[in-house]
C-alpha positions in Angstrom: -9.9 -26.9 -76.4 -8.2 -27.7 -73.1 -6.7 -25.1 -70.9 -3.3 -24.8 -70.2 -2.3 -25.5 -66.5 0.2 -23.0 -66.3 -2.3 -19.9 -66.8 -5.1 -21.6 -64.7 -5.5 -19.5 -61.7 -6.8 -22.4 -59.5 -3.4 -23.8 -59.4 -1.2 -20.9 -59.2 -0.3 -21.2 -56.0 0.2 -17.2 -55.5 -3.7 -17.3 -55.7 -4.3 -20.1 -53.1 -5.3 -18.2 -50.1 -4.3 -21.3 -48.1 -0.5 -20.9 -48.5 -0.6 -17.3 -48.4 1.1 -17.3 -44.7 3.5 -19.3 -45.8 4.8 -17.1 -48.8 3.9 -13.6 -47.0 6.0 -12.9 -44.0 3.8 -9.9 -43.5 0.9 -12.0 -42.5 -0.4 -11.8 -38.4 0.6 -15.6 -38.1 3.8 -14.9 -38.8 4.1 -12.0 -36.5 2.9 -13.6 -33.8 5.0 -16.9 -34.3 7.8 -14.6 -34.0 6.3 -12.5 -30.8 6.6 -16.2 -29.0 9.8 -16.9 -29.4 11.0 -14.5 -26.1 7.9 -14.8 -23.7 9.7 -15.0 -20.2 9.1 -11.0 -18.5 12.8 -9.3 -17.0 10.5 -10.3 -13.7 8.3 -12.2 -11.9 4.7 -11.3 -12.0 3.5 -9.7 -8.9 1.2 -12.7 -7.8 4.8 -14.7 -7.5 6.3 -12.0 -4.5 6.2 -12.2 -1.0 8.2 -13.7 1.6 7.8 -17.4 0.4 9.6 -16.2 -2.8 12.6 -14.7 -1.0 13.6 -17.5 0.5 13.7 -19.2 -3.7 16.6 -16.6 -3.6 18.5 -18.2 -0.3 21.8 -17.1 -2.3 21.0 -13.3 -2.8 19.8 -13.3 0.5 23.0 -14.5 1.9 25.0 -12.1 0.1 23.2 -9.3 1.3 23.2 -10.0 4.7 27.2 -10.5 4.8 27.1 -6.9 2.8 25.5 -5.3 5.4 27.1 -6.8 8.2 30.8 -5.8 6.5 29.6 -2.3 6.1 28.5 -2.1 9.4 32.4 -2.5 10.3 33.9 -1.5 7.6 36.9 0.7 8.5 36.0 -0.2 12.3 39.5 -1.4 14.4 37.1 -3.5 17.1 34.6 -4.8 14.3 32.6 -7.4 15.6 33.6 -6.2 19.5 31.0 -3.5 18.9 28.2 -6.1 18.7 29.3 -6.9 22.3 29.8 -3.4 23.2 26.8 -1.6 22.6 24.4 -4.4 24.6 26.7 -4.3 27.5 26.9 -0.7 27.9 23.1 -0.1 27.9 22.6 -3.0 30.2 25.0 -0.9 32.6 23.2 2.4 31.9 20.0 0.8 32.9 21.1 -1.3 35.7 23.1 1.8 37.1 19.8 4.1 36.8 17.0 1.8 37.6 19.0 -0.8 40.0 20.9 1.4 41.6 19.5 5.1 42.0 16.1 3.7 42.2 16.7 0.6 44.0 15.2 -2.1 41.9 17.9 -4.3 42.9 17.5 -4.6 46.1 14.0 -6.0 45.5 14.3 -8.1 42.0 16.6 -10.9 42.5 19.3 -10.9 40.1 17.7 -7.5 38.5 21.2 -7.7 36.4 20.2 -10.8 34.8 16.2 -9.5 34.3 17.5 -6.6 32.8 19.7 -8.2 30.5 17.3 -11.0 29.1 14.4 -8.5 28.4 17.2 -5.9 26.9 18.2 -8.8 24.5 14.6 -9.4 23.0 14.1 -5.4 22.8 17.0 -4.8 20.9 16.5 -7.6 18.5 13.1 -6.4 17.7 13.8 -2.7 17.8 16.6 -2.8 15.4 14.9 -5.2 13.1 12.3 -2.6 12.8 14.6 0.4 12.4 17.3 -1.2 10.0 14.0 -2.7 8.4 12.7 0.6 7.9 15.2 1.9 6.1 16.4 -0.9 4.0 15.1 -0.8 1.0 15.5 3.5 0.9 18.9 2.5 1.9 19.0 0.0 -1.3 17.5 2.0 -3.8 20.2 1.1 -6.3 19.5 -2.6 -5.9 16.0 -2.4 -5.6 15.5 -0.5 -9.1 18.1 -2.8 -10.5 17.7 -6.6 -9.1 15.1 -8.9 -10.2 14.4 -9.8 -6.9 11.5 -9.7 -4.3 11.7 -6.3 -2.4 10.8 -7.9 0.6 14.5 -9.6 0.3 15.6 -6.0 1.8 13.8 -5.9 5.0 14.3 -9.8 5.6 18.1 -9.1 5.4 17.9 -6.4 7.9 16.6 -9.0 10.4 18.4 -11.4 9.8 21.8 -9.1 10.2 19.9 -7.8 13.9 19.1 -12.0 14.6 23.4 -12.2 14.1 24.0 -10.0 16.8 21.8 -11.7 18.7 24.3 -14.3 19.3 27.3 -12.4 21.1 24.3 -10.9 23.4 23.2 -14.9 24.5 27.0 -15.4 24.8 27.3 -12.6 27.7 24.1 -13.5 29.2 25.0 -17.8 29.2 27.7 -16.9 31.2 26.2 -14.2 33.5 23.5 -17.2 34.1 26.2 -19.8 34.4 28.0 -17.6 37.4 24.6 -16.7 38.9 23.8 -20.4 39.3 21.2 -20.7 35.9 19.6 -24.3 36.1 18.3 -24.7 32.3 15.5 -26.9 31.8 14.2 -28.2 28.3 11.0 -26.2 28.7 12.5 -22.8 29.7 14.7 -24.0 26.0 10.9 -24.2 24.5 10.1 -20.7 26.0 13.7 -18.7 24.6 13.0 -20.2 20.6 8.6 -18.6 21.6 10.3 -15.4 22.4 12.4 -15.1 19.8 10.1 -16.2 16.9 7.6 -13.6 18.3 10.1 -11.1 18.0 11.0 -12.2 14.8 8.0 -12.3 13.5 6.2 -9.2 14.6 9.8 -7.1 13.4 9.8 -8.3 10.4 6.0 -7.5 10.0 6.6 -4.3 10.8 9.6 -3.8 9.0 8.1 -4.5 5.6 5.1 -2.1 6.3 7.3 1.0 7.8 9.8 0.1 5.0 7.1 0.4 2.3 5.9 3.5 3.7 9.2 5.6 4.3 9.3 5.4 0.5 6.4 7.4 0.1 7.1 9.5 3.5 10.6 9.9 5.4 9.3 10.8 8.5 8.6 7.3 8.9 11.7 6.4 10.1 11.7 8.9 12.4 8.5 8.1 13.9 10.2 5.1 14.3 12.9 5.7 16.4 10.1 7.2 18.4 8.6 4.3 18.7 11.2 2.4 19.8 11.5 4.5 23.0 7.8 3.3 24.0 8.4 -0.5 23.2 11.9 -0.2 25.5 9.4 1.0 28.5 6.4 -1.0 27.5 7.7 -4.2 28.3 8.8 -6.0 31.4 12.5 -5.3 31.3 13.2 -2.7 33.8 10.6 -3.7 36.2 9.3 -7.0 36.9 5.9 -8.2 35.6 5.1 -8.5 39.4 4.8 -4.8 39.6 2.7 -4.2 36.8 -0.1 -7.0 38.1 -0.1 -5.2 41.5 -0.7 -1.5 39.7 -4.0 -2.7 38.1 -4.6 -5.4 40.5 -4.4 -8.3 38.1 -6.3 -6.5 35.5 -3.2 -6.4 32.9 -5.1 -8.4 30.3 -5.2 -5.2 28.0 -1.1 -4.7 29.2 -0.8 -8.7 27.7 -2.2 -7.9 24.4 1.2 -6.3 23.0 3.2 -9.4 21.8 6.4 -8.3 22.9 5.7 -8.3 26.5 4.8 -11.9 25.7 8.3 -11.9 24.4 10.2 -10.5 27.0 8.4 -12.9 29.5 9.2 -16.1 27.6 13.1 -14.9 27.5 12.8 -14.2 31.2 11.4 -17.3 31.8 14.1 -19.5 30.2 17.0 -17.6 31.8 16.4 -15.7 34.7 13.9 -17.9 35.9 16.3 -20.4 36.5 19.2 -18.4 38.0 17.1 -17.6 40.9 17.4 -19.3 44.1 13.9 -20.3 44.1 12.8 -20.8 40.2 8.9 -22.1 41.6 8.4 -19.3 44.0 9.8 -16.6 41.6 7.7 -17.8 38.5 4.9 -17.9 40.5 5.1 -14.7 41.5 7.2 -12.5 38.5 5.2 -14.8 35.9 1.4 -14.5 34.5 -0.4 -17.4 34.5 -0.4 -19.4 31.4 2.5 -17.9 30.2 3.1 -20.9 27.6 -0.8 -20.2 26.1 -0.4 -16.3 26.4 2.9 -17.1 24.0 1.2 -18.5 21.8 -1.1 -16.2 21.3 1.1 -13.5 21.3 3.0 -15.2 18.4 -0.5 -16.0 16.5 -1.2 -12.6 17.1 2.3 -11.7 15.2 1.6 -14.0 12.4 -1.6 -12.6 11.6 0.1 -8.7 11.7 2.9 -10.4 9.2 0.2 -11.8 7.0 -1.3 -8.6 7.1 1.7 -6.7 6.4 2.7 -8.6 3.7 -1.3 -7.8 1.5 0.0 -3.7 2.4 3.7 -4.2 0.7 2.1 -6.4 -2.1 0.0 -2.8 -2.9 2.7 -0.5 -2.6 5.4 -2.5 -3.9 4.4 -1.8 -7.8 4.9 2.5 -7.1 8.5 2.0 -5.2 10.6 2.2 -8.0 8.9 5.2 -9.0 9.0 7.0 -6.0 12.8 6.2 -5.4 14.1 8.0 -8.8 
């Protein structure tokens, strides 16, 4: 006898173990076809952060900087007038102490003008690393809620401290233009050296104090501190002239700190040229190999941003944490 086909069990296709995940939805094939049908995480993995990344973001960016600029003024009948304000009065303050009841005017030519162009570099930095400092402590909100690099927050903050850079060149163009400035194209090299140095070593600083308030709020304190040192470790209320005769030319450990670099380079390109000698003065208010020492002052700040950047990478996964 022949057996029937329909009660053979090798072609029942129930009993066919190879379309068994075909017929039983149960089965881990299925389950994990289904698991790959979302596979894109609410953000990018960590290996994908850093500065390069925030700038994939140009729009965000841009939308925070004009937010914290309009809060800055926000309910403010001068707004923007401020940004001219503030510099002016502490170039006053300081020309009024150290030029006047001190007499460092009568023995730096165009002190006003030396103040003024070291004053702009200090303040840039020093607010990029104060408003840095707090930015992201300041942004909690946005930083738990935002798919977004965190280091978007202290980038921001200097680039809202680079915008008030511009009313401060404003004041000191034409205070160099009435004091007789003669810009040349290498003192134009010099301004964008100091400025990137400044730049640079802020925002490096910014993103590792910013990290770190998060974890400790005296940071931001210590700060503000600090700021008082970098205002008086710099050649702004004195010339560099007076520094080389303390130590007898032996300021190659005073050199070392980028900013004084900074201030230099800004000095050179503007008040440089509105003296009545530009030669004489930069050969004697002026370190030799200025143009190399900038250089390796702004080397110097890419290596402390690079730097910076590996310490927020291993703190950035335990901010949102910290901030609840």
């Amino acid at each position: 006898m022949t057996a029937d086909a329909s009660t053979d069990p090798s072609t029942d296709p129930s009993t066919d173990p190879s379309t068994d995940a075909a017929v039983d939805p149960s089965t881990d094939a299925a389950v994990e076809s289904r698991r790959r049908v979302v596979h894109a995480p609410l953000r990018p993995p960590w290996s994908e952060q850093g500065l390069l990344e925030v700038f994939r973001h140009r729009y965000i960016l841009t939308l925070l900087v004009r937010r914290e600029i309009s809060a800055r003024y926000q309910g403010s009948a001068l707004g923007l007038v401020w940004s001219y304000v503030n510099p002016l009065t502490q170039f006053f303050i300081y020309y009024f102490v150290m030029g006047i009841l001190f007499g460092r005017a009568n023995r730096t030519e165009d002190f006003a003008i030396h103040v003024f162009t070291g004053l702009i570099i200090v303040h840039f930095f020093t607010e990029t690393m104060s408003a840095g400092t707090r930015s992201i402590v300041r942004n909690k909100s946005l930083v738990q809620k935002m798919a977004v690099p965190r280091e978007m927050f202290p980038v921001a903050s200097m680039l809202v401290s680079l915008f008030h850079v511009v009313p401060q060149l404003v004041i000191l163009l034409i205070a160099t233009l009435i004091a007789g400035w003669q810009p040349d194209p290498m003192g134009m090299v010099y301004a964008v050296i100091g400025l990137l140095i400044s730049m640079t070593l802020g925002t490096a600083l910014a993103l590792m104090f910013s990290a770190a308030n998060v974890f400790l709020r005296d940071v931001s304190n210590a700060v503000n501190v600090l700021s008082n040192f970098v205002r008086f470790g710099v050649p702004m209320m004195y010339p560099y002239a007076l520094v080389a005769a303390r130590f007898r030319g032996h300021t190659d450990l005073y050199l070392l700190n980028p900013m004084v670099e900074a201030v230099l380079a800004f000095q050179r390109a503007f008040w440089i040229g509105a003296t009545s000698n530009p030669a004489r003065t930069a050969a004697i208010d002026m370190p030799p190999n200025l143009f190399w020492l900038s250089m390796r002052a702004l080397l110097i700040s890419v290596v402390i941003l690079v730097f910076a950047q590996a310490t927020f990478s291993r703190l950035e996964k335990r901010i949102p944490e910290r901030l609840l």
